[in-house]
C-alpha positions as CSV (number, residue, x, y, z in Angstrom):
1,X,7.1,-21.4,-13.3
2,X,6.2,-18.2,-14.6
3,X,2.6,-16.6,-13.4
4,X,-0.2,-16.5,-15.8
5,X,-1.2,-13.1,-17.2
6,X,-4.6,-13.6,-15.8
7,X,-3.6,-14.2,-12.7
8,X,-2.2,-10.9,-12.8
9,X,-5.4,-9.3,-14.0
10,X,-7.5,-10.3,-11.0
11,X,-5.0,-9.3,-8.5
12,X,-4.5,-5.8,-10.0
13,X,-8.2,-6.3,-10.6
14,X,-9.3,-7.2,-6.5
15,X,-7.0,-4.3,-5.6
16,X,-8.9,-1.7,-6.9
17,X,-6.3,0.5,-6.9
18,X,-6.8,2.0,-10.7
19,X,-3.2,3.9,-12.1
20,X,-1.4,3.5,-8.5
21,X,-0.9,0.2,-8.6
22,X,1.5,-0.7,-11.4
23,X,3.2,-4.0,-12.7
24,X,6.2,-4.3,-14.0
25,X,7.9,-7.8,-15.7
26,X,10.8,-8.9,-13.2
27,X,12.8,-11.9,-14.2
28,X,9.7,-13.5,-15.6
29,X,7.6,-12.8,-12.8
30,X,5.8,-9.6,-12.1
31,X,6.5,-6.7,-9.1
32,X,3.4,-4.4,-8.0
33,X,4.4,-0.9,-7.3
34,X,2.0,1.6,-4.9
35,X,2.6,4.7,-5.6
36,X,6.1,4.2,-7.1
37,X,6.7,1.7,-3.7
38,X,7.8,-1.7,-4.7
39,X,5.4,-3.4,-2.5
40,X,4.8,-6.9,-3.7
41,X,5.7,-9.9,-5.9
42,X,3.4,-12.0,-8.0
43,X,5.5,-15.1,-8.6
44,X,4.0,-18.8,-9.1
45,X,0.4,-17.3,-9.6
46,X,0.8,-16.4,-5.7
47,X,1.2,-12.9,-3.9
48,X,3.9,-11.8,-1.9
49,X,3.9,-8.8,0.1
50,X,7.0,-7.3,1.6
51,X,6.9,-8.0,4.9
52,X,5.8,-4.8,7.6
53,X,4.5,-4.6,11.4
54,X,2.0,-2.3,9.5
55,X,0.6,-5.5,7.1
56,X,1.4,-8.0,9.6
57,X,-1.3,-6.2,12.1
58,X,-3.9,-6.5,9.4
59,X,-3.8,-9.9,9.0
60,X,-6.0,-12.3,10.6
61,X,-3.7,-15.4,9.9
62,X,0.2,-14.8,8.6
63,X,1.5,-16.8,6.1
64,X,5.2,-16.5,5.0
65,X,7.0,-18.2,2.2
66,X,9.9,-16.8,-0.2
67,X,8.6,-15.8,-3.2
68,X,11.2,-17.2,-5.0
69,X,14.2,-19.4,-4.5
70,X,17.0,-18.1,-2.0
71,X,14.9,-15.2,-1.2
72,X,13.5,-14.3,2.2
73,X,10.1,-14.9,3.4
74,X,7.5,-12.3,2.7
75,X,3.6,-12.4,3.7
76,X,1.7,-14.9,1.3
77,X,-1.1,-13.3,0.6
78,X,-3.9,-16.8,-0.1
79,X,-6.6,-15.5,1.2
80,X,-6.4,-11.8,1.3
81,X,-7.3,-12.1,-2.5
82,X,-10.9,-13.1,-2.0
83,X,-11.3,-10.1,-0.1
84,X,-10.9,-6.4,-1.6
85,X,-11.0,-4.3,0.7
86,X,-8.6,-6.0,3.0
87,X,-6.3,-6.4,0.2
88,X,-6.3,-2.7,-0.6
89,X,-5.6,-2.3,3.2
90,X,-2.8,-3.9,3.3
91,X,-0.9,-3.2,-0.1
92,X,-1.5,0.4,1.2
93,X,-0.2,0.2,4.3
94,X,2.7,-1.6,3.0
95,X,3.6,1.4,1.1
96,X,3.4,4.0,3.4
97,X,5.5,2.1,5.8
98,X,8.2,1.6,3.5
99,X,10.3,4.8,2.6
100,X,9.6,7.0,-0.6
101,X,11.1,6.0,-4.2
102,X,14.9,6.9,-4.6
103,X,15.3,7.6,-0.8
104,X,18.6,5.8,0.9
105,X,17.7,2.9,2.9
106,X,19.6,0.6,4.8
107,X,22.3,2.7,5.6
108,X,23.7,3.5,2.6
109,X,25.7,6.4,1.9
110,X,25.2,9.4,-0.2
111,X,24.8,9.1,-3.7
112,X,29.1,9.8,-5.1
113,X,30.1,9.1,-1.6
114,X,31.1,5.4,-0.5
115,X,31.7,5.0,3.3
116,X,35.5,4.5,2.6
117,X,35.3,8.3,0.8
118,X,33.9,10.1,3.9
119,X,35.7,12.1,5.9
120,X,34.8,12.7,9.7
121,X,33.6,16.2,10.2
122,X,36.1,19.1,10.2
123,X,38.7,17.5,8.1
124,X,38.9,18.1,4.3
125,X,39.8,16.2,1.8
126,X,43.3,17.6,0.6
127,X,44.0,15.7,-2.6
């Protein structure tokens, strides 16, 4: 079931964040970036943050679910939406902890440059 425009309103509405929070449509659903960090899901009129030890310290009870089918759990974020400031809190830390927009993560290699293209140091590729 797809979330309900409003719904959206008064989550970008109790974050308070103005321009640096932004929504974006994602397979019928929305995704809330901070900052250019894609930091949260709105799916099923619900909020989903991406799980961090950062949010998860905030957080007086943790509730996880998977925002949508086959995913993995991220924090469900019930209550957190009747207050504000803790919501700001913890969409912000959620950003900073994760790493800035177009940086590798996960181990992935260089942008042109899959692992089975690298060389180990001092060789050259002679082709």
């Amino acid at each position: 079931m797809a979330s309900d425009p409003h719904f959206l309103d008064y989550v970008m509405e109790q974050a308070g964040l103005g321009q640096a929070l932004a929504a974006r449509r994602m397979f019928g659903e929305y995704g809330l970036y901070l900052d250019g960090r894609f930091v949260a899901v709105v799916a099923d009129n619900q909020l989903f943050l991406k799980p961090t030890d950062a949010a998860r310290e905030l957080l007086p009870t943790i509730a996880e679910a998977p925002p949508y089918p086959g995913a993995r759990p991220w924090l469900q974020l019930d209550e957190a939406l009747d207050d504000p400031e803790l919501l700001r809190r913890l969409l912000k830390a959620t950003a900073v902890a994760l790493p800035p927009p177009g940086t590798a993560s996960r181990g992935r290699s260089a942008p042109g440059k899959s692992r089975a293209q690298g060389s180990s140091p001092g060789t050259r590729d002679r082709s």
